[in-house]
Structures are given as structure tokens and as C-alpha cells.
C-alpha positions in Angstrom: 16.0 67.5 -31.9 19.1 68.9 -33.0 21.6 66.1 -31.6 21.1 63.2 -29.9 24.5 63.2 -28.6 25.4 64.7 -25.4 28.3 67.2 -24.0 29.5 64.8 -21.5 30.0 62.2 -24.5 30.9 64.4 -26.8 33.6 66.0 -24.3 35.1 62.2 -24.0 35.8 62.0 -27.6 37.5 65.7 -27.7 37.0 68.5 -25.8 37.4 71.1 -28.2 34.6 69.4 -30.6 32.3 69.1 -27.9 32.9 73.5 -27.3 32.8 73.5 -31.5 29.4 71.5 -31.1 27.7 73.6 -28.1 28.6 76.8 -29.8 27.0 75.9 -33.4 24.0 74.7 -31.7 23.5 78.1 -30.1 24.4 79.7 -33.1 21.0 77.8 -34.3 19.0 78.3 -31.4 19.9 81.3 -29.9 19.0 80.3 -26.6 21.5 79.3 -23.9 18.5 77.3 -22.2 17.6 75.7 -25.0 21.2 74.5 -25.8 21.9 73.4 -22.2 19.1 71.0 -22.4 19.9 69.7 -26.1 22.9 68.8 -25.0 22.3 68.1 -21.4 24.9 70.1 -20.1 24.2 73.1 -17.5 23.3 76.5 -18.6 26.1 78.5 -16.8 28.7 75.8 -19.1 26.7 77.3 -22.3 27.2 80.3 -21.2 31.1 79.9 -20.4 31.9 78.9 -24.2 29.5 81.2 -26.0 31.4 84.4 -23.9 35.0 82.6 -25.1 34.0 82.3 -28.8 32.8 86.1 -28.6 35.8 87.4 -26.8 37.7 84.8 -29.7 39.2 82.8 -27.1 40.4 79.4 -26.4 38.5 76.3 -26.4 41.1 74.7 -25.1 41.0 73.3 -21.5 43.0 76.5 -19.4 44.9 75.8 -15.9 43.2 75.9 -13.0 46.1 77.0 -11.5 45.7 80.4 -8.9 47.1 82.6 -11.5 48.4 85.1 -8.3 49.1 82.0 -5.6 49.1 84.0 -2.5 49.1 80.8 -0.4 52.1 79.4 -2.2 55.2 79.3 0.3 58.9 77.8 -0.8 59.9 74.4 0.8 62.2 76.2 3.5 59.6 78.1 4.8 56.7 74.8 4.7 59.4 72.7 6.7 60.3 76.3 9.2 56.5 76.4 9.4 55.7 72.6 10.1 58.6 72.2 13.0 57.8 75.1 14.6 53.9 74.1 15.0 55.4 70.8 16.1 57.5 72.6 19.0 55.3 75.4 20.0 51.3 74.3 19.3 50.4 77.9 18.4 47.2 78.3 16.4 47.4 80.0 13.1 47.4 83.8 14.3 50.2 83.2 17.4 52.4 81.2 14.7 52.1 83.5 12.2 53.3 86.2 14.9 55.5 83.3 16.3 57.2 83.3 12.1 58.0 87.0 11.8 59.1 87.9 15.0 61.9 84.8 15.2 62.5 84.0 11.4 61.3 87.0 9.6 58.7 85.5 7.9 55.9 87.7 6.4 53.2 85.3 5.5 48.9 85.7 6.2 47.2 84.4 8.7 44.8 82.4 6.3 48.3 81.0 4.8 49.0 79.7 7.9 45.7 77.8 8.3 45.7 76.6 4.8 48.6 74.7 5.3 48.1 73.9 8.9 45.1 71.3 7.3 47.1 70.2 4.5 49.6 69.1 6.6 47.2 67.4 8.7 48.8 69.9 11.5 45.5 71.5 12.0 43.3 71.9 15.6 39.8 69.8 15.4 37.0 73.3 14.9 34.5 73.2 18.1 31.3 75.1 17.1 30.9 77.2 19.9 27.8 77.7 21.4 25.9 81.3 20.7 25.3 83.2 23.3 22.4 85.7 22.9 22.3 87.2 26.4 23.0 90.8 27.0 26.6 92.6 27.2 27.5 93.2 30.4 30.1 96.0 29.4 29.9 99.3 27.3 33.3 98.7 25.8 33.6 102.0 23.8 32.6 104.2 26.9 34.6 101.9 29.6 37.3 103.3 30.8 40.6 101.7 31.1 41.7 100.3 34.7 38.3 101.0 36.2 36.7 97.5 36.0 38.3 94.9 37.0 37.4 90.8 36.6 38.2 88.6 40.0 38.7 84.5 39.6 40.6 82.2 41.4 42.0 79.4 39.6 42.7 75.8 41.5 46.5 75.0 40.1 46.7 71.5 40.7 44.9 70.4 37.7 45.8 66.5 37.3 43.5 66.7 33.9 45.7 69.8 32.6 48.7 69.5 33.9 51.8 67.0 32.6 52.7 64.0 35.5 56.0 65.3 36.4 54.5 69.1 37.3 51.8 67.8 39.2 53.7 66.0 41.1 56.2 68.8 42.0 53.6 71.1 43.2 52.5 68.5 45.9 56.6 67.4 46.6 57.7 71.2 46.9 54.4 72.2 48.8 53.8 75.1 46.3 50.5 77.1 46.9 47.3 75.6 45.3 45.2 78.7 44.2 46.0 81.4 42.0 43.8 84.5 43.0 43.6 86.4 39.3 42.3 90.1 38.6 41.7 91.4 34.7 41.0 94.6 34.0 38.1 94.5 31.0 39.2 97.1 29.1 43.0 96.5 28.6 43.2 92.7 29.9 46.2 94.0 32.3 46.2 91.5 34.4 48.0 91.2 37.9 47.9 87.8 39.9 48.9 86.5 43.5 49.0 82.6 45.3 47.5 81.2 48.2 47.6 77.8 50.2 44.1 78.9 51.4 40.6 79.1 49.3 38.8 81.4 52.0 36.9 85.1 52.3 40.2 86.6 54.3 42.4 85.9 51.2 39.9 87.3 48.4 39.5 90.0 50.5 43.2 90.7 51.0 43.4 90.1 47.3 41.2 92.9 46.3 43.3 95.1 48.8 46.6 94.4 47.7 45.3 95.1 43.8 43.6 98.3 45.2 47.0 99.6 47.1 49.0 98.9 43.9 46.5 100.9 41.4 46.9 104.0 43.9 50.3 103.5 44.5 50.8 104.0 40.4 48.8 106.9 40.4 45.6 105.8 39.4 42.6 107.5 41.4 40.0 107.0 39.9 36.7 104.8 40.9 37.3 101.4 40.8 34.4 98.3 40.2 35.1 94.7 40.7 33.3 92.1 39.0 34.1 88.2 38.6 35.3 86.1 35.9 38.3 84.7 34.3 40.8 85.5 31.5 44.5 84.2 31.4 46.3 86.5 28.8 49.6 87.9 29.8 50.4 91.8 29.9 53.4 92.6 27.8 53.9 89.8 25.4 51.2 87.8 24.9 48.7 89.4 22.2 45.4 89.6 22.7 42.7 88.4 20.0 39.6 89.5 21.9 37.1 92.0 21.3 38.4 95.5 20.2 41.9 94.4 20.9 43.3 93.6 17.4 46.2 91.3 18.2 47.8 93.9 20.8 48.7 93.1 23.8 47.3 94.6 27.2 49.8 96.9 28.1 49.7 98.3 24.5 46.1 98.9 24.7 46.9 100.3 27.8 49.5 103.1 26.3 47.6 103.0 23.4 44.4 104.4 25.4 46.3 106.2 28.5 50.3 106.8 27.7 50.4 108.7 31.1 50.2 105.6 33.2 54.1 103.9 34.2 54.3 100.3 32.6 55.2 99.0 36.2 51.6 98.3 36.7 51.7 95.4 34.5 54.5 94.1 36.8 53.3 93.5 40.5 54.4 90.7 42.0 52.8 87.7 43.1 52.7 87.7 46.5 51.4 84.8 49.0 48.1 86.0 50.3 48.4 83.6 53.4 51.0 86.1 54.3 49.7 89.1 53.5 46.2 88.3 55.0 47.6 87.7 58.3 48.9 91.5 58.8 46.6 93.8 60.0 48.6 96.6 58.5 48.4 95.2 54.7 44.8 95.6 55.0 43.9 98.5 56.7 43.0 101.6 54.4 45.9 103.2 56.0 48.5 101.2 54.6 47.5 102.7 51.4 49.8 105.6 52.1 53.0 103.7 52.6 52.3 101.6 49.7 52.1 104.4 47.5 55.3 105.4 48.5 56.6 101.9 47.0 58.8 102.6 43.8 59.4 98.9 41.5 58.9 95.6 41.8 61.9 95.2 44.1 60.7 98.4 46.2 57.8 96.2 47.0 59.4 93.1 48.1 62.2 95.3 50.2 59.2 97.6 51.9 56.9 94.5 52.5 59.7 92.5 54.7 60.5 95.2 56.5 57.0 95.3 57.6 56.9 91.5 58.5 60.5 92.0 60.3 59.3 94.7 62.4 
């Protein structure tokens, strides 16, 4: 044996002699192995000094230090970061959107997150189940506005919603269901309310989404499917599949410029309402509502029916 003292003892005494040490001993054996197990140390540690005596480099302990800290942020922009996580509960990719559009800050989304868990700010990771099933959709060949998703959603949630706005939905007798229609492509999605949970209203649903597709021009087929997805058209972005942080009605340009951005816009009518006129359903009415110009066109045009 060569020594009988180790690196890890040797290293407690001085670091540098314990480098000096590892380095004459190879110098004897030429054998990294061989070293590593004389002085019971790990190979890859043998082979970290030997390359710094070559190269004629320190022995000295170096900085760990990130020598290009990417993730370092000034104090301003930790405390910006921390009170707006506080106020708004974005995850890392909607705050870091949420930091550049109100405060001009440019920062990654993976600098976000890895200050998010140091400051103990960060969402509890729920491994998500994987799904091995088959795709149900041809995204690259599907076109946009053509397939469309169908869900209805009970609103009065005690479980998700605060005290005080559960409450106000039963005191102000504000409709229960929200009837919710997603086009799979683009995530456009358009949305109407109902008192009722029954076949008339989901059929007067699919109607009214039908009569306001045509009255924007669109003529093409269009299939219906069920599901749900709650993503809003024009602001919200969308992290989804193929969408890349845009949001729906930019996929929507992005993929057909041609078609108005009204169609994002139609308003959420009461189906009780508009399931009890015979003329809002019938195939017919399809004409006069493509006549319908706006939002307000709509509203004006649709109480004129009821009045008459």
C-alpha cells in the first residue's frame, strides 16, 4: 500500500495537500482506479484533479456559484413577483405573462417556478394519471370551427365557490346551469344559461350556436361532440396541445384570418327563453339570424321577436 491515509482525512487537514497527495499517487500508479481505491475516494474525483494539474490549474476549492445566473432576479422584481402571486394565484406560465404585460418584466418561465418553491409560494405537483387510450381527434387535419365540444356545467358549486357568491346566486335567482360549446381546434368558445337541465334547452343550445356560426359566414359541416374546457377566447392563453400559449381567437386568425372576430363574442342568452319560441328553433330562423350584425344587433333583433 501506498498510504494508509485517506482523501476524506487528508482533505480535513488541507484541501490542497490532499489534491497534492491524489495527484503524486497517480503519478506512481498511473491508474485512476487504482488511486480512487488507495485513497478511498471516487474515481470521477481522481479524475477531476488529475485533468486540473494537466490543464495547470487550481487546487484550490472554486465557487460553485452559476458563473451565468440566469435565475438571479433583483430584490424589486422578487418582492413585484411574490405580491403579485399573492393577489392573482397564477401558476408559473400565467404570471410570467401576468409580469410582462403589467410591469414589463422579461423573466423565463422556469425562473418563475424556481422562485415560486423558494419562496414556499409554489402549487403542491399532482401526478396525473396516464392515459393510454386512443386520440379521438386528428388535430393537424381538423379543421378550425368544424368540431365543436358540448358540456353543461352546474354553477352553484358550494365546494368551489366563496360563501358570499353562493349565496347571491340563490338571493338574486340567477340561472343554475351554464350550457358550454368549445370548438377543438381553436378552443373558441361561446356559452349561454339556463334555470332548466332538460333535452329542450340542449337542443336550443345547439341551435342557437349553429344560427350564430352561419350568421358569421361559416358554412361549412359542422360535428358536435361532448366534453368540457373553460378557457376564454380573446385573452386568456391557451397551454393546450398545439396551441403554444395563444389564445383561441389567435389560433383562430392565425389558421383562418378571413373569419370576423365577432364570433368569439355571442352573447349569453337564457335558453329558458329562447327554447320556448318556436321561431328560434326552426331551420328557418336561420335566415333572419344571419342578417344579425354585433352583439347588440342580436339582443335588439331577438326582443323584437319576443315583442311581436
Amino acid at each position: 500500500m501506498l498510504s494508509i491515509t485517506t482523501y476524506k482525512e487528508l482533505y480535513q487537514i488541507s484541501p490542497v495537500k490532499a489534491r497534492e497527495k491524489l495527484i503524486s499517487i497517480y503519478n506512481r500508479t498511473k491508474n485512476m482506479r487504482k488511486t480512487a481505491k488507495i485513497l478511498s475516494c471516487s474515481v470521477s474525483t481522481v479524475s477531476k484533479f488529475v485533468n486540473r494539474a494537466i490543464n495547470k490549474q487550481t487546487l484550490e476549492n472554486l465557487s460553485r456559484a452559476p458563473k451565468n445566473p440566469k435565475r438571479s432576479i433583483t430584490d424589486e422584481i422578487l418582492k413585484i413577483l411574490k405580491e403579485e402571486r399573492i393577489k392573482t394565484n397564477l401558476g408559473r406560465r400565467r404570471l410570467t405573462r401576468h409580469l410582462k404585460e403589467q410591469f414589463s418584466i422579461i423573466i423565463s418561465d422556469n425562473t418563475t417556478a424556481y422562485w415560486l418553491r423558494r419562496l414556499n409560494l409554489a402549487r403542491p405537483c399532482k401526478q396525473r394519471a396516464r392515459y393510454k387510450g386512443v386520440s379521438y381527434y386528428n388535430l393537424p387535419k381538423l379543421k378550425p370551427l368544424q368540431h365543436w365540444q358540448i358540456d353543461t356545467k352546474d354553477i352553484r358549486d358550494s365546494k368551489t365557490l366563496p360563501k358570499e357568491v353562493y349565496r347571491h346566486l340563490i338571493r338574486e335567482k340567477l340561472p343554475r346551469y351554464q350550457f358550454t360549446a368549445i370548438d377543438v381546434k381553436t378552443r373558441i368558445k361561446l356559452l349561454a344559461y339556463a334555470y332548466n337541465l332538460n333535452r329542450t334547452n340542449g337542443i336550443a343550445f345547439i341551435k342557437l350556436i349553429i344560427n350564430w356560426l352561419r350568421a358569421n359566414g361559416l358554412k361549412e359541416h359542422i360535428k358536435f361532440a361532448f366534453g368540457y374546457v373553460s378557457y376564454f377566447n380573446t385573452v386568456r392563453p391557451h397551454y393546450g396541445k398545439h396551441m403554444n400559449g395563444l389564445t383561441p381567437w389567435l389560433m383562430l386568425h392565425k389558421l383562418n384570418p378571413v373569419i370576423p372576430q365577432s364570433i368569439c363574442y355571442m352573447p349569453p342568452l337564457i335558453l329558458d327563453f329562447v327554447s320556448s319560441s318556436d321561431l328560434f328553433i326552426k331551420e328557418e330562423s336561420c335566415k333572419q339570424f344571419a342578417t344579425f350584425r354585433g352583439v347588440r344587433d342580436v339582443f335588439d333583433t331577438y326582443l323584437q321577436i319576443k315583442i311581436k
